[in-house]
C-alpha positions as CSV (number, residue, x, y, z in Angstrom):
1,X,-19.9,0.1,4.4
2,X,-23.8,1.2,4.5
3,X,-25.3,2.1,1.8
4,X,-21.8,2.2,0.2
5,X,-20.0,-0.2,-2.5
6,X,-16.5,0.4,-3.1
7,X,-14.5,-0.6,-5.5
8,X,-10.9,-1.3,-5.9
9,X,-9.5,-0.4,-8.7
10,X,-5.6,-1.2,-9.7
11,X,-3.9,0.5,-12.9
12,X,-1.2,-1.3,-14.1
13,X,1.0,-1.1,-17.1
14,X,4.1,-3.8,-17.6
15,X,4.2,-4.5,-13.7
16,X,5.8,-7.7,-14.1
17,X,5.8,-10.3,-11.2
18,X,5.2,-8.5,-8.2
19,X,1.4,-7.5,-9.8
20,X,0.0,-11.0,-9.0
21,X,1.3,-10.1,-5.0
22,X,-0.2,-6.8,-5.6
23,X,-3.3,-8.4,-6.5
24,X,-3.2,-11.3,-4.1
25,X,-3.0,-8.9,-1.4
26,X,-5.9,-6.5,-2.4
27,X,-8.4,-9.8,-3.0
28,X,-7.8,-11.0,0.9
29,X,-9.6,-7.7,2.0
30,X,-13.1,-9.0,0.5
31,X,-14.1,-6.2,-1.5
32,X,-14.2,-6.2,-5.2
33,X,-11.4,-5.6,-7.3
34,X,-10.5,-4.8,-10.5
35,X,-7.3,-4.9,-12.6
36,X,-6.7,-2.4,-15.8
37,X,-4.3,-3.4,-17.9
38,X,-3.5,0.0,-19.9
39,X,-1.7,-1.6,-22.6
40,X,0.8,-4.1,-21.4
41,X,3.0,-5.7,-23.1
42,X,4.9,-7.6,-20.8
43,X,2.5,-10.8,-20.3
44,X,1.5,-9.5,-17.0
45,X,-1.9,-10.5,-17.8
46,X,-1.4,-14.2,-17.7
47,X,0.4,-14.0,-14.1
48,X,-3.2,-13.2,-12.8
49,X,-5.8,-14.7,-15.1
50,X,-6.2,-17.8,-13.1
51,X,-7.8,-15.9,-10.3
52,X,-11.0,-14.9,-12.6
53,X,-13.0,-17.9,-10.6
54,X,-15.9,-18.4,-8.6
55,X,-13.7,-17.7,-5.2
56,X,-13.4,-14.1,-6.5
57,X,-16.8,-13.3,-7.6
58,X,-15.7,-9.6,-7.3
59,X,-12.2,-10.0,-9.4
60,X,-12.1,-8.5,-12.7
61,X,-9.9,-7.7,-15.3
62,X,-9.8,-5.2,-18.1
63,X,-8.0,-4.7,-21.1
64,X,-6.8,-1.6,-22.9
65,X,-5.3,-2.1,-26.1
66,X,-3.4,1.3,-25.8
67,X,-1.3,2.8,-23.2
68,X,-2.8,5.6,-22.1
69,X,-2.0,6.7,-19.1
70,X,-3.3,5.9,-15.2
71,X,-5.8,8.7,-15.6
72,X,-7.2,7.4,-18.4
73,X,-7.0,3.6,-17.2
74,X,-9.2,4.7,-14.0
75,X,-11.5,7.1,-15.9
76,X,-12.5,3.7,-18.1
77,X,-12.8,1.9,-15.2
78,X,-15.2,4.7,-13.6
79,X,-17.4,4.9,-16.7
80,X,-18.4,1.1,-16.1
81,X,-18.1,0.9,-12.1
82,X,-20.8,3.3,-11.8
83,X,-23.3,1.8,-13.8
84,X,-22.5,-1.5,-12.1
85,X,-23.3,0.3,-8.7
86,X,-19.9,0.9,-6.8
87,X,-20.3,4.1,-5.3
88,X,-16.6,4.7,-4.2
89,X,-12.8,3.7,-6.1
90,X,-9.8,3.1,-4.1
91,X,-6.7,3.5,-6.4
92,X,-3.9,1.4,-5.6
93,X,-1.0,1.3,-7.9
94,X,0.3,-2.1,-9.2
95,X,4.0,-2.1,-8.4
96,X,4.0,-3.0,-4.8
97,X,4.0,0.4,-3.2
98,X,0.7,0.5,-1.4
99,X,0.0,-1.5,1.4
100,X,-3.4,-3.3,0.7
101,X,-3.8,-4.1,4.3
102,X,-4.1,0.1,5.1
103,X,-7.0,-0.3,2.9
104,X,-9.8,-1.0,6.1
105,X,-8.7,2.3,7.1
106,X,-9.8,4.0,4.4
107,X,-13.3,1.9,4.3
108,X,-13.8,2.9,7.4
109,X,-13.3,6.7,7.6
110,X,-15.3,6.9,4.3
111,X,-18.2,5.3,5.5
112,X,-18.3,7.9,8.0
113,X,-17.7,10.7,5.9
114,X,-19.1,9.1,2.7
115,X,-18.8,12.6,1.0
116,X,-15.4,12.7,1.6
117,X,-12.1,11.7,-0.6
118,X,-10.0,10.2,1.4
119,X,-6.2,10.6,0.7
120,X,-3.2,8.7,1.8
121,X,-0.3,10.6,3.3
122,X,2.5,8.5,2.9
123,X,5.1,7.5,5.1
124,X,8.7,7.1,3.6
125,X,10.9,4.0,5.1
126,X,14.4,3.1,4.0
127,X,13.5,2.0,0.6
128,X,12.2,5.7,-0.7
129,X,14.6,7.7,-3.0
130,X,15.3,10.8,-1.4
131,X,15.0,12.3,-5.1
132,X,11.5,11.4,-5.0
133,X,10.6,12.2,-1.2
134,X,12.0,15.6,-1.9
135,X,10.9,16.5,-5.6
136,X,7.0,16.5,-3.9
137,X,7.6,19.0,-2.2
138,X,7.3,21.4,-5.3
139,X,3.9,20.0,-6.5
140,X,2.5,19.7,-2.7
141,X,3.3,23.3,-2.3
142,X,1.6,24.2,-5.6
143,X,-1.0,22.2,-4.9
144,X,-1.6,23.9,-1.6
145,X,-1.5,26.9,-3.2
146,X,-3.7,26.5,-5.8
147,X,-6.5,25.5,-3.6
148,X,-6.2,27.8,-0.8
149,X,-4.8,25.3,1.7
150,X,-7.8,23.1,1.3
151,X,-5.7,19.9,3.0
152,X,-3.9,18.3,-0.2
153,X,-1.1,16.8,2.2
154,X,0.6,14.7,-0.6
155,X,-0.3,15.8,-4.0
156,X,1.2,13.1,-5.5
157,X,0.8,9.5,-3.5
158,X,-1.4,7.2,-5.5
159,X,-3.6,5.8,-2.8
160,X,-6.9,7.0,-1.9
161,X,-10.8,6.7,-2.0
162,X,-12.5,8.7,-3.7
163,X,-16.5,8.9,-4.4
164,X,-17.1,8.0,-7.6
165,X,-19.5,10.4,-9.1
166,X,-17.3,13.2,-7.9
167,X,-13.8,11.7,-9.3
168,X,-16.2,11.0,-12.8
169,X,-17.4,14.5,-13.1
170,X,-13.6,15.9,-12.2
171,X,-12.1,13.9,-14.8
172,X,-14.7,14.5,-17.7
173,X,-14.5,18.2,-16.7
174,X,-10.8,17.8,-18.5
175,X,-8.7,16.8,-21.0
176,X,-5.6,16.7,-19.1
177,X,-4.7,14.2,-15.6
178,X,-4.5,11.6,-17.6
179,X,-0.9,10.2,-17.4
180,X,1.4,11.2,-14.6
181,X,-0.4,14.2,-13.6
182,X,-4.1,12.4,-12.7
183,X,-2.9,12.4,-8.9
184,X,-2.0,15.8,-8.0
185,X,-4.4,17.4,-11.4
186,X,-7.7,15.7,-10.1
187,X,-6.6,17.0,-6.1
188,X,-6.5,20.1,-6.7
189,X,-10.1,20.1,-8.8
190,X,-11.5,18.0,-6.2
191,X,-10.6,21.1,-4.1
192,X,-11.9,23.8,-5.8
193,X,-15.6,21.8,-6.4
194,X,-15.6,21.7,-2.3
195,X,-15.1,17.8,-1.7
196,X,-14.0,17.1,1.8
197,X,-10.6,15.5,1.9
198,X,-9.2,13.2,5.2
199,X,-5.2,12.6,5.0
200,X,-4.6,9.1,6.3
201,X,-0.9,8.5,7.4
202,X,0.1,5.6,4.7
203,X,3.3,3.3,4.9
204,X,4.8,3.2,1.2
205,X,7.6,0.8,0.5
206,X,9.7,0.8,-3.2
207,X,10.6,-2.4,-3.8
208,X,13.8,-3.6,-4.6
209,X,14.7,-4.4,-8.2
210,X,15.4,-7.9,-6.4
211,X,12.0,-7.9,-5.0
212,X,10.3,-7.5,-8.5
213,X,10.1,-4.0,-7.9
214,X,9.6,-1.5,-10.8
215,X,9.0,2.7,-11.9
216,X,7.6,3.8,-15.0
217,X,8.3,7.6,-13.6
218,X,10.6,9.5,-16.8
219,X,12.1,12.0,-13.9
220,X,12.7,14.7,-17.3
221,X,9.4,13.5,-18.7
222,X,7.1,13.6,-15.8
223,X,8.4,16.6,-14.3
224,X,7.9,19.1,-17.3
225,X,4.4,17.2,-17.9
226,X,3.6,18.3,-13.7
227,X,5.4,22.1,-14.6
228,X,3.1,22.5,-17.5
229,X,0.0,21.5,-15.6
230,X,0.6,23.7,-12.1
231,X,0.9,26.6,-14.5
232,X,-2.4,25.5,-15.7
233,X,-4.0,25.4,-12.5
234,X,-2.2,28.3,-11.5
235,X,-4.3,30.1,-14.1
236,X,-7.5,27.9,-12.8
237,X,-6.7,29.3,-9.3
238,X,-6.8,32.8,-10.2
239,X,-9.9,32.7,-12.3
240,X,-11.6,30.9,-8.8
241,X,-9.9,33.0,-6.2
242,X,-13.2,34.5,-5.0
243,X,-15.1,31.9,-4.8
244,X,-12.1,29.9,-3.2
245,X,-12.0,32.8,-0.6
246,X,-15.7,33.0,0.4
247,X,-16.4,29.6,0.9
248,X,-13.8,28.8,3.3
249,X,-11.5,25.6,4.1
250,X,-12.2,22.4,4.0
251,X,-15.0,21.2,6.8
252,X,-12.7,17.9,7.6
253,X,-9.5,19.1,7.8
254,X,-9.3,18.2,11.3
255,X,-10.3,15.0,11.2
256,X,-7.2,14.0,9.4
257,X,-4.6,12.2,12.0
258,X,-1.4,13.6,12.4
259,X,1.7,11.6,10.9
260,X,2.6,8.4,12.8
């Protein structure tokens, strides 16, 4: 990627067996990556330790002592990627979801739009809860909403590049998007500050509780947490509505493919 260094950066909190695939996977696409532990408890840690050699120069792992949430894991791993140089963060969650191999897609439409975000749609199999594949639709039509239709296609899916600088300043411009709500929260203020956004079509998978697979969503929990913040933004949206009016809709909203 010219004149680009991306990172990928990897959240995880008690992920359990299937992080060490997770990670596996992400280190065979030759681009650094880093691993956040946000206060795990489960010994994850040790599952992937042994890969801190010289074959994965770009491998690094950090350690939280306190949960804190996924916003907050990937805000501390901004505030030291960016002095170190990487210029872009793809977020990949832990638990097997993401495919890491989609990843070169995302490389590659963001070194030609290096000012864009670029955001994965995903693309339900089998394996997805229909609880969950319908729930979105709430936040994605609040999230379209509060930014004018500026091309948010799923508020809520994990995986996506962002440019660094941008996602930093978002992030430090808040207190909130910090646990469950860092993924549609920092959308939508990605919108309003007029970052581009590219919708990828993305194949997401939920792994079997055979296959190691396993959810830290709270479905009472993390649903009044995202009600509490769209009526924030809400409020955020009405206070920008003019200037979200006269500057128009997103320059790349064409450029994202249509679902597969």
């Amino acid at each position: 990627m010219a004149d680009a260094r991306p990172l990928i950066l990897i959240p995880s909190y008690n992920t359990g067996p299937i992080l060490l695939k997770t990670v596996t996977a992400a280190l065979a696409l030759n681009t650094p990556v880093w691993v956040i532990f946000d206060g795990s408890t489960d010994r994850s840690p040790e599952l992937i330790q042994h890969l801190e050699t010289a074959d994965h120069c770009g491998f690094r792992i950090i350690f939280l002592r306190v949960n804190s949430g996924k916003g907050a894991a990937i805000l501390h791993g901004l505030r030291e990627a960016i002095p170190a140089g990487f210029t872009h963060v793809l977020t990949m969650d832990a638990d097997g979801q993401h495919p890491a191999d989609k990843a070169a897609d995302f490389f590659k439409w963001s070194a030609a739009h290096p000012a864009a975000a670029v955001f994965g749609r995903p693309v339900f199999d089998a394996s997805a809860p229909s609880l969950r594949v319908n729930g979105r639709k709430v936040s994605n039509f609040c999230a379209n909403l509060e930014t004018l239709g500026w091309g948010v296609d799923d508020s809520l899916f994990g995986m996506r590049l962002y440019p660094a600088h941008d996602l930093l300043e978002v992030l430090e411009s808040t207190t909130f998007a910090r646990r469950f709500d860092f993924d549609p929260e920092v959308a939508v203020r990605l919108a309003w500050s007029g970052v581009p956004i590219i919708n990828l079509p993305t194949p997401v998978r939920y792994p079997s509780k055979e296959e190691g697979g396993v959810s830290q969503f709270r479905y009472v929990r993390d649903n009044i947490l995202l009600s509490w913040m769209h009526i924030r933004l809400f409020f955020g949206f009405i206070a920008r509505l003019p200037l979200l009016v006269a500057r128009g809709s997103n320059p790349l909203d064409h450029l994202s493919p249509p679902s597969s």
